[in-house]
C-alpha positions as CSV (number, residue, x, y, z in Angstrom):
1,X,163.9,25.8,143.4
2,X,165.3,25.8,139.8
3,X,162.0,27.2,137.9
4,X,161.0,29.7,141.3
5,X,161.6,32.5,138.5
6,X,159.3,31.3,135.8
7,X,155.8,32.6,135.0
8,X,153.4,30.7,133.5
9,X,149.8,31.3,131.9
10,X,147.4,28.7,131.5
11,X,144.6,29.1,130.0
12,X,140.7,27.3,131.2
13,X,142.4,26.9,134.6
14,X,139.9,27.0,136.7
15,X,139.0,23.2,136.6
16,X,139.4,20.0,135.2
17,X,142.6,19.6,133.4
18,X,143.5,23.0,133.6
19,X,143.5,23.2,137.3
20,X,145.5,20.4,137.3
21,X,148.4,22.0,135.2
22,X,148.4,25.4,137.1
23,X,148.6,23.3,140.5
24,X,151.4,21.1,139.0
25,X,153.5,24.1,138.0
26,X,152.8,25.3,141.3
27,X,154.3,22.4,142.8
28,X,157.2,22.7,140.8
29,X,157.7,26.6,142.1
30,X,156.8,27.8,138.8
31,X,154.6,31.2,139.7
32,X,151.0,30.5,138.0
33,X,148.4,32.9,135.6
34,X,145.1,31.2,136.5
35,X,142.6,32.2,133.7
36,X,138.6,31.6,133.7
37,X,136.3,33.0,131.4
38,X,132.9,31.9,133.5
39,X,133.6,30.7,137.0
40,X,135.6,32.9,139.0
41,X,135.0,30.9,142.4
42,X,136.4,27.8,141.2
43,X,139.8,30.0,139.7
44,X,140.0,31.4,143.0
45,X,140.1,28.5,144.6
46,X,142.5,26.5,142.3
47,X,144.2,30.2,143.2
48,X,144.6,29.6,146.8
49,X,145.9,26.1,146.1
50,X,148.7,27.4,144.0
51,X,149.5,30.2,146.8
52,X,149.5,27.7,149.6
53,X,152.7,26.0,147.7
54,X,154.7,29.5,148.2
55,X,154.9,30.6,144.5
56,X,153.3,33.7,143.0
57,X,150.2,34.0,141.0
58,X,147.8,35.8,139.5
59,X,143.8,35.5,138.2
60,X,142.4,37.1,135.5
61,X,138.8,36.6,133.5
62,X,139.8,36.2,129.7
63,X,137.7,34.6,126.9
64,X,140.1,33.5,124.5
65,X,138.2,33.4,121.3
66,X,138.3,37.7,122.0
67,X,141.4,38.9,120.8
68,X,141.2,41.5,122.8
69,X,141.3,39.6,126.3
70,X,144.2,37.6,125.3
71,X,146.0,40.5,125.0
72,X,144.9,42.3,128.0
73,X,145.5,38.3,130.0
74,X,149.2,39.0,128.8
75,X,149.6,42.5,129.6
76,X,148.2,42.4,133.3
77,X,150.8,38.8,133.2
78,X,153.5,41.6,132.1
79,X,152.8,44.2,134.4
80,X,152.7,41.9,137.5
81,X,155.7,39.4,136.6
82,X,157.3,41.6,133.7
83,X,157.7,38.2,131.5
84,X,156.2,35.0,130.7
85,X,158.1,31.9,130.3
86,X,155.1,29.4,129.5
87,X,151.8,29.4,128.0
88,X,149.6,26.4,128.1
89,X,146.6,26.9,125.7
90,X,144.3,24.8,127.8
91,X,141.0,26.2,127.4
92,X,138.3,24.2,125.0
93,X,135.4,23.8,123.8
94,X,132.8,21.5,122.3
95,X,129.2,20.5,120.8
96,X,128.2,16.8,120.9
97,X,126.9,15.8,117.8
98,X,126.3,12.1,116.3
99,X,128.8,11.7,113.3
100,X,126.3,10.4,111.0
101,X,123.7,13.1,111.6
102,X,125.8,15.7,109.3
103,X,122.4,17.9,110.2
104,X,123.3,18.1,113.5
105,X,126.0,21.0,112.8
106,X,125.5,24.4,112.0
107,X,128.5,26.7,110.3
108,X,128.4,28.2,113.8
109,X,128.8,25.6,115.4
110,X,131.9,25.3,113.7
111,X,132.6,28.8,114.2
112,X,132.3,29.2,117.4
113,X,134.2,25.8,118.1
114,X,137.5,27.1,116.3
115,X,137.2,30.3,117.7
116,X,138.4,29.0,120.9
117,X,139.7,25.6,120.4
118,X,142.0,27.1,117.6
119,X,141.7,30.8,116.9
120,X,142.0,31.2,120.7
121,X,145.7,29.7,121.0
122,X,146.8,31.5,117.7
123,X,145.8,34.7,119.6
124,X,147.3,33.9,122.9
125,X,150.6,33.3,121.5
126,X,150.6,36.1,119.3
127,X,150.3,37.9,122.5
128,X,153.1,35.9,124.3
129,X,155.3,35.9,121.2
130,X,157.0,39.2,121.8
131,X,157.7,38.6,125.6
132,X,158.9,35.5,125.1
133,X,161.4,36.7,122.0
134,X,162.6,39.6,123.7
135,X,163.8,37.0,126.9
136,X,165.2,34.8,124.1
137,X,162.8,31.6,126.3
138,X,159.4,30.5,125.9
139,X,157.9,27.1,125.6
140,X,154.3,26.7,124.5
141,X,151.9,23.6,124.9
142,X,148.7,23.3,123.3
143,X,146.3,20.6,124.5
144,X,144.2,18.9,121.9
145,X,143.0,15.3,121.8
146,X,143.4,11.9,119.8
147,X,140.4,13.3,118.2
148,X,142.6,15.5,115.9
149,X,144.2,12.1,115.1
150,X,141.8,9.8,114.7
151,X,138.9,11.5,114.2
152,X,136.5,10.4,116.8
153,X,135.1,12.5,119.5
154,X,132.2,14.5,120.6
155,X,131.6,16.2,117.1
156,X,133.1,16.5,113.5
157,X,133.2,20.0,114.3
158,X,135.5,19.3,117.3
159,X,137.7,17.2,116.0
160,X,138.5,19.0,112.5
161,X,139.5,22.2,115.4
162,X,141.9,19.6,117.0
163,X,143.6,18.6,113.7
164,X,143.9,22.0,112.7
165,X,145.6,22.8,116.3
166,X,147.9,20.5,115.7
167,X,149.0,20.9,112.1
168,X,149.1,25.0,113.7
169,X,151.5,23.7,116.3
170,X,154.0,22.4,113.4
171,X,153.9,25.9,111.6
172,X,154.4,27.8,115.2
173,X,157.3,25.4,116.3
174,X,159.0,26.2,112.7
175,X,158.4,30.2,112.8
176,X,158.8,31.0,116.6
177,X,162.2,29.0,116.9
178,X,165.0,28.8,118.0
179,X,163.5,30.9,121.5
180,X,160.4,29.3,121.4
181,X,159.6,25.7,121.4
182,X,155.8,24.6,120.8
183,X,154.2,21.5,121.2
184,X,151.2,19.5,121.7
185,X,149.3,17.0,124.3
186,X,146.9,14.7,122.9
187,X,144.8,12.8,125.7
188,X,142.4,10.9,125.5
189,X,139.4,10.1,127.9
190,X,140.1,12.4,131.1
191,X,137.7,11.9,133.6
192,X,136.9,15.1,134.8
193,X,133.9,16.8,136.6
194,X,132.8,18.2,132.8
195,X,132.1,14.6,132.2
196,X,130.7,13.8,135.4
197,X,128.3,16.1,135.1
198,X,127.6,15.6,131.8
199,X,126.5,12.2,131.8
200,X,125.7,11.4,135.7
201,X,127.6,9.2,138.3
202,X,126.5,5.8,136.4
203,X,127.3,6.6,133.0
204,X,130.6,8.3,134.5
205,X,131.8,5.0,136.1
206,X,131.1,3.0,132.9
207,X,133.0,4.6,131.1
208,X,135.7,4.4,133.8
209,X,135.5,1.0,133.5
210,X,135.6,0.8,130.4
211,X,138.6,2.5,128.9
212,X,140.4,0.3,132.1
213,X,139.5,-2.7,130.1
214,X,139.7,-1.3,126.6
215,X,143.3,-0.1,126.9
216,X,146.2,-1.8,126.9
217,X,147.5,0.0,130.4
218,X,144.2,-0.7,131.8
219,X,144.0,2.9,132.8
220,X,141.1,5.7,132.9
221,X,143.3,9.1,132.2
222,X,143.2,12.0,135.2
223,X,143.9,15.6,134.8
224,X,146.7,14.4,136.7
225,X,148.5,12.0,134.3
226,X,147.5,14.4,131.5
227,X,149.1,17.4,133.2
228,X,152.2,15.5,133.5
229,X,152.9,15.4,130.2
230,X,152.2,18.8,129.5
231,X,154.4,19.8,132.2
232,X,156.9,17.3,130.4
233,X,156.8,20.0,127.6
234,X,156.7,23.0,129.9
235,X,160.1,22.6,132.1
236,X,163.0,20.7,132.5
237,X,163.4,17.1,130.1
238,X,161.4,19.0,126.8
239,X,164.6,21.5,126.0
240,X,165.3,19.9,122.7
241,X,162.1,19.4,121.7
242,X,159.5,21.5,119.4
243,X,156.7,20.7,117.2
244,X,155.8,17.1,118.9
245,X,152.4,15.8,119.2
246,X,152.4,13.6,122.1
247,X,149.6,11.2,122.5
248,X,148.5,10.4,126.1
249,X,146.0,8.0,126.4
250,X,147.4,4.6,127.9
251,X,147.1,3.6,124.7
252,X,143.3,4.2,123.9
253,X,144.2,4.5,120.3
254,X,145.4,1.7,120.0
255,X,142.5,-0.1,120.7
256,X,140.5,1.8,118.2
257,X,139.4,-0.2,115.4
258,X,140.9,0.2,112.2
């Protein structure tokens, strides 16, 4: 019952990965901020899973890429728990876009991509920073992707936002220490519902298929193993660490070619 006292916000929680995260804090005893910015049924229900594990928690509708809700998503945190341990910048977004067709992005698209993907978490721990100063704890994780890495992905556009999140995360860690460590996640294929419905049953199970022969643990990523790292970074194990991008992919990037 070691982290029964913590409060935790994490952001895009109302599926996929997110959901994941806020139901593996919960698990842990840590009490759980469930954000959504669209589908409220689904947070409530990732909501009631958390609450059937015994801990507190909380749901709230916030945007990130509006200042203005990340601030009020950390004020009604403050008003019900009166502190916030851990933030998880989960929430992301994304336009698919053929890397050769350099038509096929707009300057919004850009926009409106870093507005969430990386204006987003710079807001939300703006908002945290104070809390988390003035209780002399905090541990932030952002979750970004290989893309930021490697640059592959669904767009240019995304993964620019992703290396930019990540070379953010190295300036945080430096200026929000020694109370607040920050670090990063970067999975690879997670095969969530998004996908699923994206691209239908078949296409789903291909690619299943074939990141379990592609990389070299023969595995297909979950929310679940993804979560677990960030949850690595979140609690116990990840005390002496800040500013570490940690790649979780079974080793998809390896497989890349060169």
């Amino acid at each position: 019952m070691e982290n029964k006292d913590k409060i935790a916000i994490v952001t895009g929680s109302s599926s996929g990965l997110g959901a994941a995260v806020a139901i593996g804090l919960a698990k842990k005893n840590v009490n759980v901020v469930i954000n959504y910015s669209k589908n409220k049924e689904e947070a409530l229900k990732v909501q009631k899973i958390c609450d059937d594990y015994g801990v507190k928690t909380l749901c709230i509708r916030a945007n990130v890429s509006d200042d203005n809700d990340c601030r009020h998503l950390v004020e009604e945190t403050i008003k019900k728990f009166n502190k916030v341990d851990v933030l998880v910048n989960n929430a992301g977004t994304t336009k698919f876009a053929n890397h050769q067709n350099l038509e096929a992005l707009s300057d919004e698209d850009f926009i409106d991509i870093y507005k969430v993907n990386v204006i987003g978490p710079y807001q939300m721990t703006r908002a945290v920073e104070p809390h988390m100063k003035k209780n002399k704890f905090g541990s932030i994780v952002n979750v970004s992707s290989i893309a930021g890495i490697t640059g592959i992905g669904s767009s240019i556009a995304y993964a620019a936002s992703k290396g930019a999140l990540n070379t953010m995360t190295l300036s945080l860690a430096k200026a929000l220490g020694p109370e607040i460590r920050v670090n990063t996640v970067c999975p690879g294929f997670i095969g969530t519902g998004w996908f699923l419905d994206r691209f239908g049953e078949e296409k789903f199970n291909k690619i299943i298929k074939n990141q379990e022969e592609i990389t070299p643990l023969k595995r297909a990523g979950t929310p679940e193993d993804i979560a677990k790292s960030v949850i690595f970074f979140c609690l116990e194990g990840g005390e002496h660490i800040t500013g570490e991008l940690l790649v979780s992919d079974a080793g998809m990037h390896l497989s890349l070619p060169r």
